[in-house]
C-alpha positions as CSV (number, residue, x, y, z in Angstrom):
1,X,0.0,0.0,0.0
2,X,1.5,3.4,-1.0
3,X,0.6,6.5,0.1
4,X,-0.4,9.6,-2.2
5,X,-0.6,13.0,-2.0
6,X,-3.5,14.2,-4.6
7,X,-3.2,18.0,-5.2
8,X,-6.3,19.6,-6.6
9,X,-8.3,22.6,-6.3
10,X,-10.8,23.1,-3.4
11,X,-14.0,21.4,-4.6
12,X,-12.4,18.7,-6.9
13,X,-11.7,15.1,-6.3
14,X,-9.8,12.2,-6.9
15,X,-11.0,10.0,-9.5
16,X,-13.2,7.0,-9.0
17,X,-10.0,4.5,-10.5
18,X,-7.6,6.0,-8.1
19,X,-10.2,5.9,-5.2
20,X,-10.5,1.9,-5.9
21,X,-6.8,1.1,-5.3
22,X,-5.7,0.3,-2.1
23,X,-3.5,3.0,-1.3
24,X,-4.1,5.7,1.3
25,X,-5.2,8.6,-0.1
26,X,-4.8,12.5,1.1
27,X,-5.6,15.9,-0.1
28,X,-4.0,19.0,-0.7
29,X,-5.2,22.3,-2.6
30,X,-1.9,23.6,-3.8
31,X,1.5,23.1,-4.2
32,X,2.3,24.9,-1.1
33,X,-0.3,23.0,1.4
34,X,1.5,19.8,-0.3
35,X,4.6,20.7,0.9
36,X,3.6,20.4,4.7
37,X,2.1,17.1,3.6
38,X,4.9,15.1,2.5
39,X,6.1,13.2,5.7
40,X,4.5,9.8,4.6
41,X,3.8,10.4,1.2
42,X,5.4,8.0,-1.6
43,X,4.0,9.7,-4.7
44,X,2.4,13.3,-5.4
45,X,-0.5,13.1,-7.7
46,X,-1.5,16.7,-9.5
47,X,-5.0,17.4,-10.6
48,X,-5.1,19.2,-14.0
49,X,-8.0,18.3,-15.6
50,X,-10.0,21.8,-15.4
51,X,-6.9,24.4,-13.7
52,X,-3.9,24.3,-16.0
53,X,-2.7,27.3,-14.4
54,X,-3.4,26.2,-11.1
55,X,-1.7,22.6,-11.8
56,X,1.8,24.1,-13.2
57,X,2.3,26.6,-10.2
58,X,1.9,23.2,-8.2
59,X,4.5,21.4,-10.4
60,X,6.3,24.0,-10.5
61,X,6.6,25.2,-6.5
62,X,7.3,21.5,-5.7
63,X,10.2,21.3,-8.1
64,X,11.5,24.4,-6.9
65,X,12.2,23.1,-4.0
66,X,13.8,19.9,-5.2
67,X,11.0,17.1,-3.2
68,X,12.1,13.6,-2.9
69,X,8.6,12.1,-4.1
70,X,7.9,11.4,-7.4
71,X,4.8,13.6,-9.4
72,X,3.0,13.2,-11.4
73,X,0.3,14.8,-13.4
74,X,-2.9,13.9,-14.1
75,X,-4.6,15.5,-17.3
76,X,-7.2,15.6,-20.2
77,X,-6.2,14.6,-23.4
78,X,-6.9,17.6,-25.6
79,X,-4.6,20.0,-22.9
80,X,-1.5,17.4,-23.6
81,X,0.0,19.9,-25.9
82,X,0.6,22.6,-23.4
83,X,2.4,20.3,-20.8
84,X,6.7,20.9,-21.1
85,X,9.3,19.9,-19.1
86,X,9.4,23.2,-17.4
87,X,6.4,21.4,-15.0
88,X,8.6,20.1,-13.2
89,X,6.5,16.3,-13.1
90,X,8.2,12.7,-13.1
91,X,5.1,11.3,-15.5
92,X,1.7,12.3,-16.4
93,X,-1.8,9.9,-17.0
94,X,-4.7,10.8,-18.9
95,X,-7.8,11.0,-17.0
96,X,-9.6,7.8,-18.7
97,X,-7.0,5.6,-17.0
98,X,-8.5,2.7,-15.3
99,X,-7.8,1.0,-12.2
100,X,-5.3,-1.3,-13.3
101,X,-3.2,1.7,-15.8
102,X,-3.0,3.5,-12.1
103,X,-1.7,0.4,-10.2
104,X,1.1,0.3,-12.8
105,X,2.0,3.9,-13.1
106,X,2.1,4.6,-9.6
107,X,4.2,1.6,-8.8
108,X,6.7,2.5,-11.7
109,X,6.8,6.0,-10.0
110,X,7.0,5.2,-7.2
111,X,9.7,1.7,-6.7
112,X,12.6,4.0,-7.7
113,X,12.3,5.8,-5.0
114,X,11.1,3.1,-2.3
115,X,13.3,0.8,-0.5
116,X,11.5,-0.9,2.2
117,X,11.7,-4.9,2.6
118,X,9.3,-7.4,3.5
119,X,10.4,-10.0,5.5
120,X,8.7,-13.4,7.2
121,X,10.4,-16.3,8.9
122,X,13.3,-17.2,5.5
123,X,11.6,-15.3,3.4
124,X,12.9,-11.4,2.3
125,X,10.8,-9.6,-0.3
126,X,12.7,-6.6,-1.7
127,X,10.3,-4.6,-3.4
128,X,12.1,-1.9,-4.9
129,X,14.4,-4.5,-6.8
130,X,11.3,-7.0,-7.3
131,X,13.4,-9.7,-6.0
132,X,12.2,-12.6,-3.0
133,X,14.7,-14.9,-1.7
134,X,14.5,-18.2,0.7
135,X,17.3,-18.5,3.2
136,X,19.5,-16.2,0.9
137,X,19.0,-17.8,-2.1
138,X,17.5,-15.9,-5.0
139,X,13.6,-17.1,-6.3
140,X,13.4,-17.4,-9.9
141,X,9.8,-15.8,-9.9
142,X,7.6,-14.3,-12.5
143,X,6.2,-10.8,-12.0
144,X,2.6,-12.0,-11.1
145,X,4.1,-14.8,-8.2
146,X,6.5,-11.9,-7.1
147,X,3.3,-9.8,-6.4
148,X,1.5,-12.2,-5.1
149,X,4.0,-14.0,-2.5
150,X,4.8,-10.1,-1.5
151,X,0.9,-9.9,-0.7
152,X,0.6,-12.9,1.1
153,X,3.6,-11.9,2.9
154,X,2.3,-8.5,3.7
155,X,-0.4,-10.3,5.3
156,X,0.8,-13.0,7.6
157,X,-1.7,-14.9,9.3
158,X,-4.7,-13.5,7.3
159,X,-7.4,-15.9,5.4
160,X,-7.3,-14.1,1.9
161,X,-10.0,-15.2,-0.4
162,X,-9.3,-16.1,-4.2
163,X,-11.4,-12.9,-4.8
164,X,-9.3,-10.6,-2.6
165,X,-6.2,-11.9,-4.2
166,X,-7.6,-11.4,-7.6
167,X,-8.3,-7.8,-7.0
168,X,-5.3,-6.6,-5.3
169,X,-2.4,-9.1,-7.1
170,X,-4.0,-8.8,-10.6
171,X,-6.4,-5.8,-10.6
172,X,-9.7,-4.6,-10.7
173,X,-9.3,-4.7,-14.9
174,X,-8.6,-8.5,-14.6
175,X,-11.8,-10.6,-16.0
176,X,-10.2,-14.3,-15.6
177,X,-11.9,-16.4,-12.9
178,X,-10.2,-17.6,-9.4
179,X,-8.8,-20.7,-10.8
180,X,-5.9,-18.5,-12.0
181,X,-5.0,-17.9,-8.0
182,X,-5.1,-21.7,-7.6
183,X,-2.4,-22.3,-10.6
184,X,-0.4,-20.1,-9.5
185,X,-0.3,-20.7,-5.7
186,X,0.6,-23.9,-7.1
187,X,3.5,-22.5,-8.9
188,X,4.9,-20.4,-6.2
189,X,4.7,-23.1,-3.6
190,X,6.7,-25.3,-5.9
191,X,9.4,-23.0,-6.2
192,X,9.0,-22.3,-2.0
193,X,10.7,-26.2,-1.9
194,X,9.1,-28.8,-0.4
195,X,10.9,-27.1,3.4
196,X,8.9,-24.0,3.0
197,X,6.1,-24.9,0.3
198,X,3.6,-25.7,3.5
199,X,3.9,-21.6,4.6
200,X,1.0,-20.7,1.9
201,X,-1.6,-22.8,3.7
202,X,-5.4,-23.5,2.1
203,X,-8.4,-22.5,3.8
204,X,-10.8,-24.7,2.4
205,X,-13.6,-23.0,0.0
206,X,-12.3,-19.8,1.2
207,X,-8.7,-18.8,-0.5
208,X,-5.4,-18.7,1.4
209,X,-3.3,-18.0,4.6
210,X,0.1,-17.2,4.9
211,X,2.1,-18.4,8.1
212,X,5.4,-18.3,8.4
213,X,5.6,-21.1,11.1
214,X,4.3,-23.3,9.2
């Protein structure tokens, strides 16, 4: 879960497709108020669908000032052309991006700048180099059983339904049924070992639970 700043004008909201991700979400009106927002903030996210004006002074007060976290803008298609590098922003997304176009730009933004680890019993997740390993040696693991041993890790002790995994491992924009969890669970446990393959436990007609002692 990430936290991000969203910087629009008083009145305005975040989109419904941001609002559906699990992130922790918090307002600011201007550039200015943002600043005295950024203790726990992993991404700044500025509104320019109606104030262009109002959106560049933003950019450009937070790049004066040289902040750490990533921004970027979010715009309507037909203002593109006036955007420049001037802005000051890390990346931009158009305002018909759906839930699953947000996931992935947010956590491109963001993983250069993150370096927190998850760890569990002999299991280490590093997330900003997308990398897991078991007693010290390296996982050989595709991008989707990455995510979804790091959100099983995430959550240790927790019964997580098939559905719960869908939507936070493969997105709200993912139309395949729950037997893909299953396949894959399958996949990751068999590249756990048979020492450590027992840690992603079955609740039965429910989903999964992740226990490190197991």
């Amino acid at each position: 879960m990430a936290h991000v700043l969203f910087v629009c004008p008083a009145g305005l909201i975040p989109p419904e497709n941001l609002v559906l991700l699990q992130h922790e979400l918090a307002v600011a009106a201007n550039g200015t108020e943002a600043l005295n927002n950024l203790e726990i903030t992993d991404a700044v996210v500025v509104d320019a669908r109606e104030e262009l004006a109002a959106a560049r002074s933003s950019c450009q007060v937070l790049a004066a000032v040289g902040v750490e976290e990533p921004v970027m803008l979010l715009v309507a298609p037909e203002s593109l052309s006036v955007v420049s590098p001037e802005w000051g922003i890390d990346d931009l997304i158009l305002e018909s991006a759906r839930p699953a176009e947000w996931e992935l730009r947010l956590r491109l933004l963001i993983a250069p700048h993150a370096h927190s680890t998850l760890s569990s019993g002999s299991i280490e997740i590093d997330e900003s180099a997308c990398t897991a390993t078991v007693d010290g040696n390296q996982l050989d693991l595709t991008y989707t059983e990455f995510e979804l041993l790091k959100f099983l890790v995430a959550h240790p002790g927790r019964v997580l339904s098939r559905e719960e995994l869908l939507k936070n491992v493969w997105g709200y924009d993912y139309y395949g049924g729950t037997r893909t969890v299953d396949v894959h669970v399958r996949r990751l446990r068999a590249k756990l070992s048979t020492e450590y393959d027992q840690c992603i436990g079955t609740v039965r007609n429910v989903g999964y639970r992740f226990d490190p002692r197991a």
